[in-house]
C-alpha positions as CSV (number, residue, x, y, z in Angstrom):
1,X,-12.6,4.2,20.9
2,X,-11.8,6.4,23.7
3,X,-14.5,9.9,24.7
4,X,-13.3,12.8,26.2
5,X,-15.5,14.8,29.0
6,X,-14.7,18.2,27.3
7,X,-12.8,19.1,23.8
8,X,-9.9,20.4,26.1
9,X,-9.8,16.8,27.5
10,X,-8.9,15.2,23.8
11,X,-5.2,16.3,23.3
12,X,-4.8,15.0,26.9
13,X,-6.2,11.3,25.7
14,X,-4.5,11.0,22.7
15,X,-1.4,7.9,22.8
16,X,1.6,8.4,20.4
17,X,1.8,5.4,17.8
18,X,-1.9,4.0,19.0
19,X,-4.9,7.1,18.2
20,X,-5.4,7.0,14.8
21,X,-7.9,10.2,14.5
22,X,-9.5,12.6,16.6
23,X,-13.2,14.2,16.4
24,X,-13.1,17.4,17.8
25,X,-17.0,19.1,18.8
26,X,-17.7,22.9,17.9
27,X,-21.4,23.2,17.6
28,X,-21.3,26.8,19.4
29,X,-19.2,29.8,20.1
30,X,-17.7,28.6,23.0
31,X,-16.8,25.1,21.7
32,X,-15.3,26.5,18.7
33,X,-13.1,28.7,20.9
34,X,-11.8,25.6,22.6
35,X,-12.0,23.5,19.5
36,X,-9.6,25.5,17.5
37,X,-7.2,25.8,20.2
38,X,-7.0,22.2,20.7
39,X,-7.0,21.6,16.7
40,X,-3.7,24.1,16.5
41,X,-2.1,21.9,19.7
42,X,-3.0,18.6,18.2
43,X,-1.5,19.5,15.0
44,X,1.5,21.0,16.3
45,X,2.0,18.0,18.5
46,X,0.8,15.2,16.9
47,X,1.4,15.2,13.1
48,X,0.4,11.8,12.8
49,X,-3.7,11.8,14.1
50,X,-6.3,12.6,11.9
51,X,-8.2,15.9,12.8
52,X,-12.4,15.3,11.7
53,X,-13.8,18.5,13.1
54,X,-17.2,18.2,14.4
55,X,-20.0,20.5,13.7
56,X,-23.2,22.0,12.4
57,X,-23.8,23.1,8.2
58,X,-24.9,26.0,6.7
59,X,-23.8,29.6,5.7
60,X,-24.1,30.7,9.1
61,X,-21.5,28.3,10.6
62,X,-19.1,28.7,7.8
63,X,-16.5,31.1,9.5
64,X,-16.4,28.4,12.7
65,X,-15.8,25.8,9.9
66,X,-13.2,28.4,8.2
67,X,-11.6,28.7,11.4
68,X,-10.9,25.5,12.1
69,X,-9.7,24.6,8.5
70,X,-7.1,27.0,9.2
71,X,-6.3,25.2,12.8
72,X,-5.5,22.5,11.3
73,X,-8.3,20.3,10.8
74,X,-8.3,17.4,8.3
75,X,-11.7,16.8,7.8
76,X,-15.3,17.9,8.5
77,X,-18.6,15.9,9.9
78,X,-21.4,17.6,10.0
79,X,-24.4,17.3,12.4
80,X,-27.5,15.4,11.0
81,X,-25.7,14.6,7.8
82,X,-22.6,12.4,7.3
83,X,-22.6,11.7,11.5
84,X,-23.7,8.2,11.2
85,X,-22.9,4.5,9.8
86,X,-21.2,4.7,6.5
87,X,-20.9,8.0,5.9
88,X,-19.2,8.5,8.9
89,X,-16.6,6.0,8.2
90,X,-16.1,7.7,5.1
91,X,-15.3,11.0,6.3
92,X,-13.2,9.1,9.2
93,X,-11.2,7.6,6.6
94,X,-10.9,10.8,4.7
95,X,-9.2,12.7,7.1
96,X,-7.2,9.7,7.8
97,X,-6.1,9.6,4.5
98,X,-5.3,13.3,4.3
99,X,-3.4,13.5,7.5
100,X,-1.0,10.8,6.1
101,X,-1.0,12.8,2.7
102,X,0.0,15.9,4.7
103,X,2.3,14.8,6.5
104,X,4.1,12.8,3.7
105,X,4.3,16.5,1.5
106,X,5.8,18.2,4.5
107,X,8.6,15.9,4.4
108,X,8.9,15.8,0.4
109,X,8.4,19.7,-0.1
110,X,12.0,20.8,1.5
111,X,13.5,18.3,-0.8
112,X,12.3,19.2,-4.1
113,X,12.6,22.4,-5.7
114,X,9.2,25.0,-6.4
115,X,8.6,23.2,-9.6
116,X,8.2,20.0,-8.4
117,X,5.6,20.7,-5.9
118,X,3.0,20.0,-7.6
119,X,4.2,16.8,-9.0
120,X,5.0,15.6,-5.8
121,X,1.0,16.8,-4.1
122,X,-1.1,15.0,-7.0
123,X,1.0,12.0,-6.4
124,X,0.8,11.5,-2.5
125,X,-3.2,12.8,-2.5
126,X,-4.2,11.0,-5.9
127,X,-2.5,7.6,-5.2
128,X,-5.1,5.7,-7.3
129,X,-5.0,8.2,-10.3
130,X,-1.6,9.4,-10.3
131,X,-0.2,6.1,-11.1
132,X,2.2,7.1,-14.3
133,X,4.3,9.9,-15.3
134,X,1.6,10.5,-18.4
135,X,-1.6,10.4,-16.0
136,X,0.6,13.2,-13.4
137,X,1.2,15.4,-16.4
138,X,-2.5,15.2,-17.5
139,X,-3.6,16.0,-13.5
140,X,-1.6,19.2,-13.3
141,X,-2.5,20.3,-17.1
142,X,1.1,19.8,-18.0
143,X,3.0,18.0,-21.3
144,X,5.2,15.1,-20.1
145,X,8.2,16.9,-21.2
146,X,7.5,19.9,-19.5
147,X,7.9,17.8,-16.1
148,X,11.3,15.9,-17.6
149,X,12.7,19.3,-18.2
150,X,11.7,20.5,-15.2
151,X,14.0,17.5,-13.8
152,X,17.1,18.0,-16.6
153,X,17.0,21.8,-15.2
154,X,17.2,20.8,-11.1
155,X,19.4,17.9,-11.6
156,X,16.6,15.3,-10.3
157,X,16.0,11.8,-10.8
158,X,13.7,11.7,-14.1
159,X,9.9,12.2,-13.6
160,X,9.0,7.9,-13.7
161,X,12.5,7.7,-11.0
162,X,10.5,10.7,-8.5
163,X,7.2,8.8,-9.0
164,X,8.3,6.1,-7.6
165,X,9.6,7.5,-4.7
166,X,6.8,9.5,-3.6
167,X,4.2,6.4,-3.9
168,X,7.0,4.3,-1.7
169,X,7.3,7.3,1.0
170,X,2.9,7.6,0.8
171,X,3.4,3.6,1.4
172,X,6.1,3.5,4.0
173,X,4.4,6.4,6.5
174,X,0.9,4.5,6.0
175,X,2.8,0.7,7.0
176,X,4.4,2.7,9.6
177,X,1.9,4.9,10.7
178,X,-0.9,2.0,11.3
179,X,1.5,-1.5,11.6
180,X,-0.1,-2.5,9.2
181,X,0.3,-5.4,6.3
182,X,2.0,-5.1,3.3
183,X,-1.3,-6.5,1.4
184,X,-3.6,-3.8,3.2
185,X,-1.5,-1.2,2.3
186,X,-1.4,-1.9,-1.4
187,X,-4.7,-2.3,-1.3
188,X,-5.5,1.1,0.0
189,X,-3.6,3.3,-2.3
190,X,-4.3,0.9,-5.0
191,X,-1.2,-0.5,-6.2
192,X,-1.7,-3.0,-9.3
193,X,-0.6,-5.7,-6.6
194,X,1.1,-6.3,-3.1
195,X,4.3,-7.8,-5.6
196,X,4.7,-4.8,-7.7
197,X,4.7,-2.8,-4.0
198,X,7.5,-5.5,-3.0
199,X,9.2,-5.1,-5.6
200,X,9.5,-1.8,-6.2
201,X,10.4,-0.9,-2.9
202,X,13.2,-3.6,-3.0
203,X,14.4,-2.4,-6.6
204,X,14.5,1.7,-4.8
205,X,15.9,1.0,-1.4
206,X,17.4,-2.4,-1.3
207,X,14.7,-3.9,1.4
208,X,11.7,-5.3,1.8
209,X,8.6,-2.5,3.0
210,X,8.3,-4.6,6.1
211,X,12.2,-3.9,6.9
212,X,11.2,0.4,5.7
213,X,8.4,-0.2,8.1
214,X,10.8,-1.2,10.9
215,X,13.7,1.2,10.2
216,X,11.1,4.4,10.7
217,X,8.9,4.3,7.1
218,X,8.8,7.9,6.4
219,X,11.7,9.2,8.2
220,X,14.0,6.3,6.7
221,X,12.7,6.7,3.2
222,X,13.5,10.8,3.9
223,X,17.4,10.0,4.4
224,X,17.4,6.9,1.6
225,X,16.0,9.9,-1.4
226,X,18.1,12.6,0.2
227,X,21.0,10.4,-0.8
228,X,19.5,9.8,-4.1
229,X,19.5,13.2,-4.7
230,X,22.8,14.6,-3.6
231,X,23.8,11.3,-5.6
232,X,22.2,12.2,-9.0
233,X,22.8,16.1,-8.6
234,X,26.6,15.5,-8.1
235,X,26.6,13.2,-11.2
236,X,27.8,14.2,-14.8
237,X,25.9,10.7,-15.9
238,X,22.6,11.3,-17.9
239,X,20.1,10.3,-15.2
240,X,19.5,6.9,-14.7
241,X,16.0,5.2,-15.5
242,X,13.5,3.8,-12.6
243,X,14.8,0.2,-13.4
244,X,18.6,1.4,-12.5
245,X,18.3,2.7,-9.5
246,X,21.6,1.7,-7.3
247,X,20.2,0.1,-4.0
248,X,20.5,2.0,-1.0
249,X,21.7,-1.0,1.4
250,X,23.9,1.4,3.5
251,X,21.1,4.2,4.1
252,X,21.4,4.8,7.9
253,X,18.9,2.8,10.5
254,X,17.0,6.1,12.2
């Protein structure tokens, strides 16, 4: 844990590939002037560190709060509240947690078409719930055939093949994003098991989520389902099931 002298002072601190999060202070006018600046640079900059933005509750503070929502902040701790022990982890985590989500839907979102995005956001920021093509459809208020037309009409991957995907690119960017292990990682956006993680990252891309890890996690997962896609779109085949997915052994090392 690294403090800053000033809020100016925090972009300055932060270490690509090392700072996890940032807490920013705005508990008055001038803070907040600062603090949203240095929320938009950080965000801009640094796509990877959590944004927690520090400051006080109420009604009266809710356009600072609005303000810095719009900067770019992740999450919010609030003075005298959530500021200590475990409620502070919490919220630390949170934003963690959202940040990754974030910036695993800005990738995802140029690849999919309009109809899709919302299949793609309830999977990447409800990893635990969002587990089957059945539990998706129920999230977004949908039939499950609605979403495997909605995949017929785009020439996609079904609905389980795109699941699959977007929990492996959510697990590659967190592996990559913290070094982390395989196990913790599993654990974290609940996976049945550190196995079924293996395996279905092996079955998708032809590697192991350690070699994902190494090759770039999110960025190499990126290339290996933009080939996916140009593969099944330029196909006259009916679309292949998640247990048929040709391995992706050649997808380039970025």
């Amino acid at each position: 844990m690294v403090f800053a002298e000033s809020t100016t002072d925090v972009a300055r601190l932060i270490v690509p590939g090392l700072t996890s999060a940032v807490v920013i202070s705005a508990h008055d006018a001038e803070a907040e002037r600062a603090a949203v600046s240095v929320v938009e640079d950080i965000a801009a900059t640094h796509p990877d560190v959590a944004i927690i933005a520090y400051c006080d509750a109420g009604i009266a503070h809710s356009s600072r709060i609005r303000a810095l929502a719009i900067a770019g902040a992740h999450e919010f701790l609030f003075r005298d509240i959530d500021d200590a022990g475990v409620a502070l982890r919490s919220v630390v985590n949170a934003g963690d947690r959202e940040c990754s989500s974030d910036r695993v839907l800005g990738v995802l979102r140029p690849l999919l078409p309009p109809t899709m995005a919302g299949f793609a956001e309830v999977v990447v920021t409800r990893p635990g719930e969002a587990q089957t093509v059945a539990a998706v459809a129920r999230l977004l208020g949908v039939h499950r055939k609605t979403l495997v037309n909605h995949c017929l009409r785009s020439h996609l991957p079904p609905p389980v093949e795109l699941l699959g995907w977007c929990r492996l690119m959510l697990a590659a960017h967190v592996l990559h994003r913290r070094r982390g292990t395989v196990e913790a990682t599993a654990l974290e956006l609940e996976w049945a098991s550190v196995t079924s993680l293996r395996n279905m990252m092996k079955r998708y891309t032809g590697l192991s989520p350690t070699d994902v890890r190494n090759r770039g996690g999110l960025s190499w997962m990126a290339t290996a389902l933009r080939r996916r896609l140009v593969a099944v779109a330029g196909s006259s085949q009916p679309q292949r099931a998640s247990y048929d997915i040709p391995r992706l052994h050649a997808a380039p090392h970025t």
